[in-house]
N, C-alpha and C positions, 0 to 999 in steps of 0.2 A: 504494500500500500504506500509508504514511504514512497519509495524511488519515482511510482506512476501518480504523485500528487506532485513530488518537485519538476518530473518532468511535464508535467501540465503546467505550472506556473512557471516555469522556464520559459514555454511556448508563449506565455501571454504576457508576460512582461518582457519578453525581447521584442516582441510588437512588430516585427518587420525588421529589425535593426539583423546585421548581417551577426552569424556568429562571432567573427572576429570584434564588430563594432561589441556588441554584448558582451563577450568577454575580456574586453578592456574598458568597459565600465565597471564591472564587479571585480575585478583584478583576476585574472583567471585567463587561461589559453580557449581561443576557438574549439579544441578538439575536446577538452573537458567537456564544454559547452552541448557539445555535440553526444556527448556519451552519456550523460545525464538525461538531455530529451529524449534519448532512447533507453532510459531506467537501467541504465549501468554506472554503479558506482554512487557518492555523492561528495559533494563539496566538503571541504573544510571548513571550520566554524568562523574562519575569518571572514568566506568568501561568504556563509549563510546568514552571518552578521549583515553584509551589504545587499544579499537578494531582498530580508527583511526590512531594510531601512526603506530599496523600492517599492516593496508592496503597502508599505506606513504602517510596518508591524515590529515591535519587539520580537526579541530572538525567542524569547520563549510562547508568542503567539506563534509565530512562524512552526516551531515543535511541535504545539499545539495541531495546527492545521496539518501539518506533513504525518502527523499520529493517529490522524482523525478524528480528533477532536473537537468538539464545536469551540465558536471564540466567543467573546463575549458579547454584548450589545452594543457597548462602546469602541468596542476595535469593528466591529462591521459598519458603524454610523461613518468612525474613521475612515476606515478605506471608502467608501463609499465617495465620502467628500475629496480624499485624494484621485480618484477617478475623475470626480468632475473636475476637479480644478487643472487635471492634464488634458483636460479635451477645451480648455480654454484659448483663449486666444492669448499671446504674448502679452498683449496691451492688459487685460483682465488679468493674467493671472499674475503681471506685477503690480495690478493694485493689491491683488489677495494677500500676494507677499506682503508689500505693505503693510495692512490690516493684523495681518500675524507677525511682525516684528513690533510693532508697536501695542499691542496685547501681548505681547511676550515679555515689554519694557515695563507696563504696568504690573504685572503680574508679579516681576520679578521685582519690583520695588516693594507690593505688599507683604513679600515673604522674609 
């Protein structure tokens, strides 16, 4: 179950990006890349570390879901709104940013 859940989220977060592109985003070689979408083998914690950060998950939601595990209601609302925010437009999705660093300013002055 493992291997044919990472290698579906492999598929859907390289998006079209060539292997090679993909595996020099997550720091990792094309043919890794390649042997995992087809449920051989699995990444290292470092490289599982950055699939998770793509997907807008903790390393231990990522476990979770790679175990079959359901996540929470708050890590689906999460991804969710990470989804929309990459089918934005450049111009939108740097006001988001925006909006989230500066909510991230306040925040961290309350703490």
């Amino acid at each position: 179950m493992f291997e044919r859940r990472l290698a579906t989220l492999l598929t859907e977060l390289r998006a079209g990006r060539s292997f090679r592109e993909f595996a020099d985003l997550i720091g990792t070689t094309h043919t890794n890349v390649r042997q995992w979408e087809q449920g051989k083998g699995e990444p290292r914690l470092r490289v599982l570390t950055k699939i998770a950060a793509l997907k807008g998950w903790t390393l231990d939601e990522l476990q979770s879901y790679l175990e079959g595990k359901s996540l929470s209601k708050s890590s689906s609302s999460v991804q969710q709104l990470i989804i929309e925010v990459r089918g934005l437009s450049f111009e939108a999705a740097a006001q988001v940013a925006a909006v989230a660093v500066e909510t991230m300013a306040i925040k961290g002055n309350q703490a």
